[in-house]
C-alpha positions as protocol buffer text, in pm:
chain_id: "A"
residue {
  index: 1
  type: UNK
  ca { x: 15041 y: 9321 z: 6691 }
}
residue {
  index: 2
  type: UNK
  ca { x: 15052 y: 9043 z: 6960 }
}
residue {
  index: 3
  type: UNK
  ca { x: 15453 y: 9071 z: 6952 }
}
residue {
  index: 4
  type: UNK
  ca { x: 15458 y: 9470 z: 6971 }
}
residue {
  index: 5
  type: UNK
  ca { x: 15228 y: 9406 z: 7275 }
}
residue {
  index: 6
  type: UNK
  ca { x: 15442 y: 9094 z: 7447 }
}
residue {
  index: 7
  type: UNK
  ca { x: 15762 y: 9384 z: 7388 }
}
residue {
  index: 8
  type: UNK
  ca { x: 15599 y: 9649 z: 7520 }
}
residue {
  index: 9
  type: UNK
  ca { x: 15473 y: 9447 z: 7835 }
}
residue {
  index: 10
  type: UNK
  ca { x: 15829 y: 9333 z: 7901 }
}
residue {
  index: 11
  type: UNK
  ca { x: 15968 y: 9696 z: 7868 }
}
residue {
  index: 12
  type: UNK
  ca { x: 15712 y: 9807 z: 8131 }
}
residue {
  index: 13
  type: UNK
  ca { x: 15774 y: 9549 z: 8343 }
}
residue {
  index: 14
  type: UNK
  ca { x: 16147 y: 9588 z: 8344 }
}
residue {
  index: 15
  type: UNK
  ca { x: 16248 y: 9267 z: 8187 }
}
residue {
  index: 16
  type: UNK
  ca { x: 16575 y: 9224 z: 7981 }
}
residue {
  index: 17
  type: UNK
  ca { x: 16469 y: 8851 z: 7783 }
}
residue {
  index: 18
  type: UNK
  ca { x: 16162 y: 8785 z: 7568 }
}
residue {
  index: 19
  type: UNK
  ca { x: 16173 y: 8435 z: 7406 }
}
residue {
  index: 20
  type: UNK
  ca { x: 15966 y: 8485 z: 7097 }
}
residue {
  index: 21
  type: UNK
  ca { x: 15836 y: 8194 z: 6901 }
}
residue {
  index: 22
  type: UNK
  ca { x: 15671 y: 8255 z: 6554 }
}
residue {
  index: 23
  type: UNK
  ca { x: 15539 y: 8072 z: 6238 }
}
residue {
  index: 24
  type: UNK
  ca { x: 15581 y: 8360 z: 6034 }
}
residue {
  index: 25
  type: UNK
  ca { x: 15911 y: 8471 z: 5799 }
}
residue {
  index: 26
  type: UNK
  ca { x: 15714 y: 8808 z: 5766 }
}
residue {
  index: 27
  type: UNK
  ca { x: 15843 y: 8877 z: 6129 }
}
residue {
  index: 28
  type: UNK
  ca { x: 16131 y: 8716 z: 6130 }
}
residue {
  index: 29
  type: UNK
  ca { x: 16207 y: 8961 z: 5854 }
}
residue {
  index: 30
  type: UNK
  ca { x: 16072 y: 9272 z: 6031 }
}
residue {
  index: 31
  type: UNK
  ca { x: 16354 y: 9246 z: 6303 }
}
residue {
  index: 32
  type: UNK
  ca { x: 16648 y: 9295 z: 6054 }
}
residue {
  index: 33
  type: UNK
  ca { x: 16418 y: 9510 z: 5775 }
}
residue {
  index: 34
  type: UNK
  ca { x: 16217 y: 9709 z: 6008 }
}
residue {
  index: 35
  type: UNK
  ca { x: 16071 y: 9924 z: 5707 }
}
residue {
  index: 36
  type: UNK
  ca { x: 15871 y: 9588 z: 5597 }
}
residue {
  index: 37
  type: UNK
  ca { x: 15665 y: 9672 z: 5865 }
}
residue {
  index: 38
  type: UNK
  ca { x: 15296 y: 9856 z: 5778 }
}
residue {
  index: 39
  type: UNK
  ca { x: 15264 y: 10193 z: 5816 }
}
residue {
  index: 40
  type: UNK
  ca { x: 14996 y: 10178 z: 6030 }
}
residue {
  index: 41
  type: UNK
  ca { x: 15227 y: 9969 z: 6321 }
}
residue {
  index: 42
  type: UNK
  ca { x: 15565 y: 10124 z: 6206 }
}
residue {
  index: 43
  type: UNK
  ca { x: 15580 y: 10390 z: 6461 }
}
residue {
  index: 44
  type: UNK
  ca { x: 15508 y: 10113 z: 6752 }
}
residue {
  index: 45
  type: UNK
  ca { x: 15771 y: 9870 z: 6557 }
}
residue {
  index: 46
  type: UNK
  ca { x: 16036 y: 10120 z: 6594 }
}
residue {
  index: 47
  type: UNK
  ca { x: 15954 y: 10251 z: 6965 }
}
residue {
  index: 48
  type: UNK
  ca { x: 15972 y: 9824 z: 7047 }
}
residue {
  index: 49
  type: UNK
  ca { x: 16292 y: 9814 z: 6873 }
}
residue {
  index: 50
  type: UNK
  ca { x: 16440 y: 10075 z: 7102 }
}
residue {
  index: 51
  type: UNK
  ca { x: 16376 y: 9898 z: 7409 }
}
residue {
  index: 52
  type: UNK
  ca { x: 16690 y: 9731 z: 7571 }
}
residue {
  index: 53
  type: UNK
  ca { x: 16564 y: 9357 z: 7504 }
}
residue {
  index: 54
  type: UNK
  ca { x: 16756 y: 9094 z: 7425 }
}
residue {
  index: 55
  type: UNK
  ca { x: 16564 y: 8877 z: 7253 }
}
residue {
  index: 56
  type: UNK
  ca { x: 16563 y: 8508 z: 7124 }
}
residue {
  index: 57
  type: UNK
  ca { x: 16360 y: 8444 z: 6819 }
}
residue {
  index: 58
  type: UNK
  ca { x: 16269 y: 8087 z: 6698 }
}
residue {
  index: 59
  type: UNK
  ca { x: 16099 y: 8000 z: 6369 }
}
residue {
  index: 60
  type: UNK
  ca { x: 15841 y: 7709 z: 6413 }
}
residue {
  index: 61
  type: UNK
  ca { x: 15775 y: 7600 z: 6043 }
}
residue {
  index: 62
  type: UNK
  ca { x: 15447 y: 7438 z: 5945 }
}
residue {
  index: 63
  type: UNK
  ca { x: 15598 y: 7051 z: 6013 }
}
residue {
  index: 64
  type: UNK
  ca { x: 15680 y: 7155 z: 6366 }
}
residue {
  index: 65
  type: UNK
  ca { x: 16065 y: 7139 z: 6298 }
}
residue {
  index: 66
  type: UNK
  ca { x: 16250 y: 7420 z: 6525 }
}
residue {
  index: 67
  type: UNK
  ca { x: 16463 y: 7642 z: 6341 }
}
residue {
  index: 68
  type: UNK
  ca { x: 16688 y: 7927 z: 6563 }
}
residue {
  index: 69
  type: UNK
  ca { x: 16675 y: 8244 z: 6316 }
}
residue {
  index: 70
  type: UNK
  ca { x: 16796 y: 8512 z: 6501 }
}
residue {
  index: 71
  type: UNK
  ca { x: 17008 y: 8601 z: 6839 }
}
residue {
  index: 72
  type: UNK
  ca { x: 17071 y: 8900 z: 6968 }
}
């Protein structure tokens, strides 16, 4: 939910970046496979995905080590 929020507060603010940093696969996931994604936020997951962000997605592990997964 926080990351459907920090996309949606971008869009509205006209902003084209949104460096996202995240300790979970789950979402990692949910960018490529957006029908992972519970039906209860899909609708909100696919109105975020239509937003004209570019975004920057890094993978922070449990032991801290930086991993890039995704650029778009």
């Amino acid at each position: 939910m926080a990351t459907i929020m920090a996309i949606e507060f971008d869009a509205s603010n006209n902003r084209s970046k949104l460096w996202l940093e995240t300790n979970s696969q789950l979402l990692v996931h949910a960018f490529t496979h957006p029908t992972i994604v519970h039906w209860t936020l899909y609708t909100k997951w696919m109105n975020c995905m239509k937003f004209k962000v570019n975004y920057k997605l890094v993978f922070v592990s449990g032991i801290l080590k930086f991993q890039e997964i995704l650029k778009v």
